[in-house]
N, C-alpha and C positions, 0 to 999 in steps of 0.2 A: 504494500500500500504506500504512496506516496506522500511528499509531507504534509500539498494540501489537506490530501482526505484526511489525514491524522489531526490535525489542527480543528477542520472543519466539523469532524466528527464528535470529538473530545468534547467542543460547547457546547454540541447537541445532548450528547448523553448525560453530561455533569449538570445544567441546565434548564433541561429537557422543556427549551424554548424553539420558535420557528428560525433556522437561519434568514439572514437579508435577502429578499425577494432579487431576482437580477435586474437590472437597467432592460432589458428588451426581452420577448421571450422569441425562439424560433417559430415559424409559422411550422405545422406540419403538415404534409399535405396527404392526402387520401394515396396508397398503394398504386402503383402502377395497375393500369388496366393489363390482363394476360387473357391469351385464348387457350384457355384449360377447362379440364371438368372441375378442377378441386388445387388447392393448393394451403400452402402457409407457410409463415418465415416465424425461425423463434432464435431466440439467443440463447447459446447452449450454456453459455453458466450458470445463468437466473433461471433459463425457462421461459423467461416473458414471450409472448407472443406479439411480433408487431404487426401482423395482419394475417389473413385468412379469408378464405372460399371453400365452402361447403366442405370444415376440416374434419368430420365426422362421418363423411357419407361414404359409406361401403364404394368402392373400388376395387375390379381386379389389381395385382399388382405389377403383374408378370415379372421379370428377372428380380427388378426390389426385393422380390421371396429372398432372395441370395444374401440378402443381408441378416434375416432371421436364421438361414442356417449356416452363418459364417459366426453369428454371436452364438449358436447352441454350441459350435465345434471350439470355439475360442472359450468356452467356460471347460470344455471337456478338457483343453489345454492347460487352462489357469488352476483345473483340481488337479492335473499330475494324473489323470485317467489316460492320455493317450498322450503322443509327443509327434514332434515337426517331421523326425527320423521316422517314424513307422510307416513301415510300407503296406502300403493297401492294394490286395489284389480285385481286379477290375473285372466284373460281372456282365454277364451277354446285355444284360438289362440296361447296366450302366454306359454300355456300347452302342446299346442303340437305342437312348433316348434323343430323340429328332430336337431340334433348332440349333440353336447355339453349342460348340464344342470347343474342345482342347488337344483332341484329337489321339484321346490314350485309345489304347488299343487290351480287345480282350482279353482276359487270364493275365492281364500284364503286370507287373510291380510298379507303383508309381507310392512315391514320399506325401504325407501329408501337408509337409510345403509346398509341395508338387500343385496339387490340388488345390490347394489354396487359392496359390497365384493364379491357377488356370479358370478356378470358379470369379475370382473377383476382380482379374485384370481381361481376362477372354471370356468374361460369363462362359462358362461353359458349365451346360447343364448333362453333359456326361461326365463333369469332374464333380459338380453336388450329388448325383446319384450313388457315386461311389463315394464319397465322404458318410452321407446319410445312411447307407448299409454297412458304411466298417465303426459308426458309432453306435447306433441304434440295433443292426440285423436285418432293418427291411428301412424303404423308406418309408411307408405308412409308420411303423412303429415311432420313426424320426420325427414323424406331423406331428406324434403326440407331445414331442419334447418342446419344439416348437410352440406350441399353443400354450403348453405350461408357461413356459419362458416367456409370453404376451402376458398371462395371467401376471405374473410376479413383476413383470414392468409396469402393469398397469393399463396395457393395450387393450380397453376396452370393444372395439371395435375391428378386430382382427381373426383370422379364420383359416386356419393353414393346414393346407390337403397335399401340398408336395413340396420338394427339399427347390425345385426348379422355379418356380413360377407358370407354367405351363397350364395353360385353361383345368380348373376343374370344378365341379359343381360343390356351391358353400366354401371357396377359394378366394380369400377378401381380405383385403385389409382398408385403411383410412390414412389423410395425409398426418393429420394428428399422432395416430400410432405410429406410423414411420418417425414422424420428429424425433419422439419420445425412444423409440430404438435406435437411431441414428445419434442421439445426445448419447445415449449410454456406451455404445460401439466407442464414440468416442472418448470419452472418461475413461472407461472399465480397461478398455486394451488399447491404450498407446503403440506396446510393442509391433503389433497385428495391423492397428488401421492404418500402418505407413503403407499399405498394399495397394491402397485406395487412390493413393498419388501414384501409382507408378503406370506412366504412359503407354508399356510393351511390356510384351513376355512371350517368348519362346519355348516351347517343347515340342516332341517329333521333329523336329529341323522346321517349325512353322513360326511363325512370326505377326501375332495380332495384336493391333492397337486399343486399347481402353475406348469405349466408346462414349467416355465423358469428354464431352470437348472444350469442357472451362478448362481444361487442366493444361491446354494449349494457350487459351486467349488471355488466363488471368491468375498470373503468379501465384495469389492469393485462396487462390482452392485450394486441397489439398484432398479433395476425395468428393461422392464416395460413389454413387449406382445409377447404372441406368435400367432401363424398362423398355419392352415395346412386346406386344402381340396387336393383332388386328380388332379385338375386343376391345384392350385395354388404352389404346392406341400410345403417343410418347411420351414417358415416365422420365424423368430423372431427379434425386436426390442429391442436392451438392453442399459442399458447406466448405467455407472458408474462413481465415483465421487474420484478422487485423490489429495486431499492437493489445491488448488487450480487451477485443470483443470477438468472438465467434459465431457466426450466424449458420443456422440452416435453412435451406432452403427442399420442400418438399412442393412441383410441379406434377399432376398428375391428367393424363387425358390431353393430351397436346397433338395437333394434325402433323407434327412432323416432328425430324429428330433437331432442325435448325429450330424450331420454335420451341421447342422444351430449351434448348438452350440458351434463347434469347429471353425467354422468359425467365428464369432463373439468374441469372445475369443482373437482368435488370429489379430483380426482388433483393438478389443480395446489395448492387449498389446503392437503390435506395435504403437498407436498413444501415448499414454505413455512414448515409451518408446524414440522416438524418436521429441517428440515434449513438446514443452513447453506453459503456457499460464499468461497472467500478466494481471493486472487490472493498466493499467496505469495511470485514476481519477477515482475517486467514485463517483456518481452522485450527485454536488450540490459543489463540491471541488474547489474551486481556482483554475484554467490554467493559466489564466493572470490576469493581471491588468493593467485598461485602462483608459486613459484621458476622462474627461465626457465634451464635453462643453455648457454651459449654462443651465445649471442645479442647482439642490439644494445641490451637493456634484458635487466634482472635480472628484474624481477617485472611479470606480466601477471596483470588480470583476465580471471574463466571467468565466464560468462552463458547463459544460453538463449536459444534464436533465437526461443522463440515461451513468451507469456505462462506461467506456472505456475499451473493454477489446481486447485484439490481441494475436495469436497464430501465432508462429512460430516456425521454426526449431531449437531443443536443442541447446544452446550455441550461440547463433548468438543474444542473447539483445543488446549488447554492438556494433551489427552493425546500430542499428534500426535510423532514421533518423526523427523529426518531424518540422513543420512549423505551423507557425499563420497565417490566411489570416486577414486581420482586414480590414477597411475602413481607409483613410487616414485621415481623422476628422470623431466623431461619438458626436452626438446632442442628448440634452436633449429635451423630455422626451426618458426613456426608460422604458421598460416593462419587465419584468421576460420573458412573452412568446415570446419576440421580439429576432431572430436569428440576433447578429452580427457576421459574421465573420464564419469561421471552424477550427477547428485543424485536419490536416492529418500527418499520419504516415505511412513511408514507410521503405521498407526494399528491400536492392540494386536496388532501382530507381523504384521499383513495390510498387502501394499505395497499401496497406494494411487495413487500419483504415481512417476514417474519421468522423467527428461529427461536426457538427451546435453548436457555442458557444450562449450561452445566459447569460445575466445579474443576477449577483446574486442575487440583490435586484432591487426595482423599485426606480426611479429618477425622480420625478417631474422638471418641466420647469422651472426654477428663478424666481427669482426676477427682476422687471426691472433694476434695478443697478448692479444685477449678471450679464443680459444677456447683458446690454450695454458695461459690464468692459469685459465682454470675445471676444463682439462683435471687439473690438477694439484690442484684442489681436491675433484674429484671422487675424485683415487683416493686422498686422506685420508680423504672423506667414506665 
């Protein structure tokens, strides 16, 4: 966090008055118009949503799938259930699933990096088939992991029948649920979603290009999917990373693959260019400090267990408004996992942020002669 915010911050919270309104506010204007079925743009640290079309509505998702089964196989990674080195042998099924390929060949040995690259830099949906049978046993068995794995993100509106994308009846997801999978893809595995930026990749002696095409026109992507069946028509998911603000963008239902591009493009620049994003604590940071009573230490710092972060509209910091809710006495012991209290942040009378404060360290109960000299201060107090 920088000095300002530190400065800025600390008045608010010690306080807990409005800062100074700014001399001018930004006008903002209305989302760029796009010719899509569905879209939305969020900012991946906060979450905020800066605009949306119909970010709820069931949508096939065609290849997009790929992203739901590159986070099931990336968590099978992150548990130590399988590794980069294992080689997975390649199934008639896995051979000769039609559209998009990587181009392994049957009974063959191929690395789960292998596959990797080949599903999320060549979509290839003979490399998800075979990922999805050497995780799961079958790919249906894999839909169910899939689906779980929507449940526990919170993807209310998602429905997953294959590891591919590939038409299948009750086959759905939403621009929303994608966000929300694509925010975590990026959080959860760093390691993994550098895959997403990579323009090419080669196996069999073949040589196919990514068919994200911001990753040519703007330095600033770095990932992640595209989409297309004739149902679903052109899908792409991209997201990019400027100085400290991250946006995604999820385009869905677009007449061509230039115009998911163009559209997208243009959702990121404008949230860019009109919107701002601040890490106002880092996870584990002093917010307060607070009276302990009858404990082994008087005063404990409160923190958040996971960064703070808030988007808003260009130029409007200096409107931003935050508060403590505390308890009016708080008793020893305390726990690290023990929520006291929240810190909220709002901007013109709309909350914005909130977070569950917790203890920075743990505080055992007293001593008898602690707890009786505070017992005695409390009921002066």
């Amino acid at each position: 966090m920088n000095r300002k915010s530190q400065g800025l911050l600390s008045l608010v919270l010690l306080a807990l008055i409005a800062l100074p309104v700014a001399a001018q506010d930004t006008p903002i204007p209305a989302p760029p118009a796009i010719n899509a079925t569905a879209w939305i743009l969020m900012e991946a640290h906060s979450g905020f949503v800066l605009g949306e079309k119909n970010p709820s509505q069931h949508i096939e998702p065609a290849s997009i799938t790929k992203m739901m089964t590159a986070f099931a196989v990336f968590n099978e990674l992150a548990n130590g259930d399988i590794s980069l080195t294992d080689m997975v042998q390649v199934s008639e099924k896995a051979w000769r699933t039609p559209g998009s390929r990587m181009f392994i060949e049957v009974n063959s040995q191929v690395s789960v990096e292998e596959l990797l690259q080949g599903m999320i830099v060549q979509s290839g949906n003979d490399a998800s088939v075979a990922l999805a049978e050497f995780v799961a046993g079958s790919e249906e068995t894999f839909a169910e992991m899939m689906n779980q794995y929507a449940v526990q993100l919170g993807m209310v509106d998602s429905s997953f029948r294959n590891s591919t994308g590939l038409p299948a009846k009750d086959h759905y997801t939403s621009p929303r649920d994608i966000a929300i999978l694509a925010r975590a893809l990026i959080e959860r595995f760093p390691v993994y979603y550098r895959w997403y930026s990579q323009k090419e990749y080669t196996y069999n002696g073949i040589t196919q290009r990514n068919r994200n095409a911001l990753l040519w026109q703007d330095t600033t992507v770095d990932g992640i999917k595209t989409g297309h069946t004739e149902s679903a028509g052109y899908c792409l998911v991209s997201s990019a990373n400027r100085g400290p603000m991250r946006l995604i963008s999820v385009v869905m239902g677009t007449p061509s693959s230039r115009a998911r591009s163009d559209a997208s493009q243009a959702m990121l620049n404008y949230g860019f260019r009109f919107y701002e994003t601040h890490e106002l604590y880092a996870a584990g940071q002093s917010v307060n400090d607070i009276r302990v009573w009858k404990g082994t230490r008087e005063r404990a710092g409160l923190g958040v267990k996971q960064g703070l972060f808030i988007t808003i509209p260009r130029g409007r910091y200096d409107d931003l408004r935050a508060e403590i809710d505390l308890p009016p006495q708080i008793l020893a012991p305390l726990s690290t996992e023990q929520a006291i209290g929240e810190i909220r942040v709002s901007l013109d009378e709309r909350l914005i942020a909130q977070q569950p404060l917790y203890p920075l360290a743990n505080i055992p109960l007293g001593g008898f002669f602690d707890r009786a000299i505070d017992e005695i201060k409390l009921w002066f107090d």
